[in-house]
N, C-alpha and C positions, 0 to 999 in steps of 0.2 A: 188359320190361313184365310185369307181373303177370298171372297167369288172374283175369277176375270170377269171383266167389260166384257158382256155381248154386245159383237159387233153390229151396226146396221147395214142394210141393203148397198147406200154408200160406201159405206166404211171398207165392206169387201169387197166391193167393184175395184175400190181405186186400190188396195194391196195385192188384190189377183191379178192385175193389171202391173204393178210393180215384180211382185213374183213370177212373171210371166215375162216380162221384157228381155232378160241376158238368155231367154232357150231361142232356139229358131223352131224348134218341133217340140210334140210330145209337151203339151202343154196342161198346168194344172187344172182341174176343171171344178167349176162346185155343182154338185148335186146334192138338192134338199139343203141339209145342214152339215154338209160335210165337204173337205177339199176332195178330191181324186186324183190319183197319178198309177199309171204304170212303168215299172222300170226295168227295161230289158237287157239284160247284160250276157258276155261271151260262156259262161257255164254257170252251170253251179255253186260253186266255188267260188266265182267274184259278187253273183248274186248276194254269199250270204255273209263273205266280209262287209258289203253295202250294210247290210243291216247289221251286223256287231256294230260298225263304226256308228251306226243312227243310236243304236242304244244305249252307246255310252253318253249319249247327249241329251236322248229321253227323259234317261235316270238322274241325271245331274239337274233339267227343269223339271221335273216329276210330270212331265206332260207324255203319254204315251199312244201311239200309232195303233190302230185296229189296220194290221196287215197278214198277206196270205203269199207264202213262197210258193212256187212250182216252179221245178228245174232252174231257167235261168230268168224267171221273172220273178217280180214282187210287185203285188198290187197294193196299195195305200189306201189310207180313209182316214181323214184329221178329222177332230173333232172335239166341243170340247163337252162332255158329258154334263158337268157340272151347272149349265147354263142352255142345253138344248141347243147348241148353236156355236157359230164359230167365235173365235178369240184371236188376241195379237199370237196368243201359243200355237197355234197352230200355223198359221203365218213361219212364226218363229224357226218351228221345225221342218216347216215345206221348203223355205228358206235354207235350211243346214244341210238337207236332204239335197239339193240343188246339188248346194257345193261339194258337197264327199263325192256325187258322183259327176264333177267337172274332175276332180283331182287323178 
């Protein structure tokens, strides 16, 4: 299997910036080498269909989320280990993360 393209400084400006444009709040943020998000949902229960429905997508790109449930939230951290830094996969997945929870 190939290493991703580590992105540069640009490269994630202008995708966090893209990723960023269809929310009005609760935007993704980067720190360090990582995207961040929090997603706050009506119980429990919707919280952690959120994440079954990310995992099935995870697992399908083998690119996977360092996150932490409590009650009705779920905290995120993209990242892509392999390269110290971020990647289109991680894009990729903050991206599909967006949409499950527009749906």
């Amino acid at each position: 299997m190939r290493t991703p393209h580590r992105l540069d400084d640009s490269e994630i400006e202008t995708s966090l910036k893209q990723l960023n444009l269809p929310l009005k709040h609760n935007h993704w943020r980067r720190v360090n080498h990582q995207l961040c998000k929090e997603f706050v949902f009506d119980s429990f229960q919707a919280a952690f269909s959120f994440m079954s429905r990310c995992a099935v997508v995870a697992e399908r790109i083998n690119h996977y989320p360092e996150w932490c449930n409590v009650y009705n939230k779920v905290s995120v951290k993209l990242t892509t280990h392999e390269v110290t830094g971020l990647t289109l996969l991680d894009f990729e997945l903050a991206a599909v993360m967006n949409e499950i929870i527009r749906d």
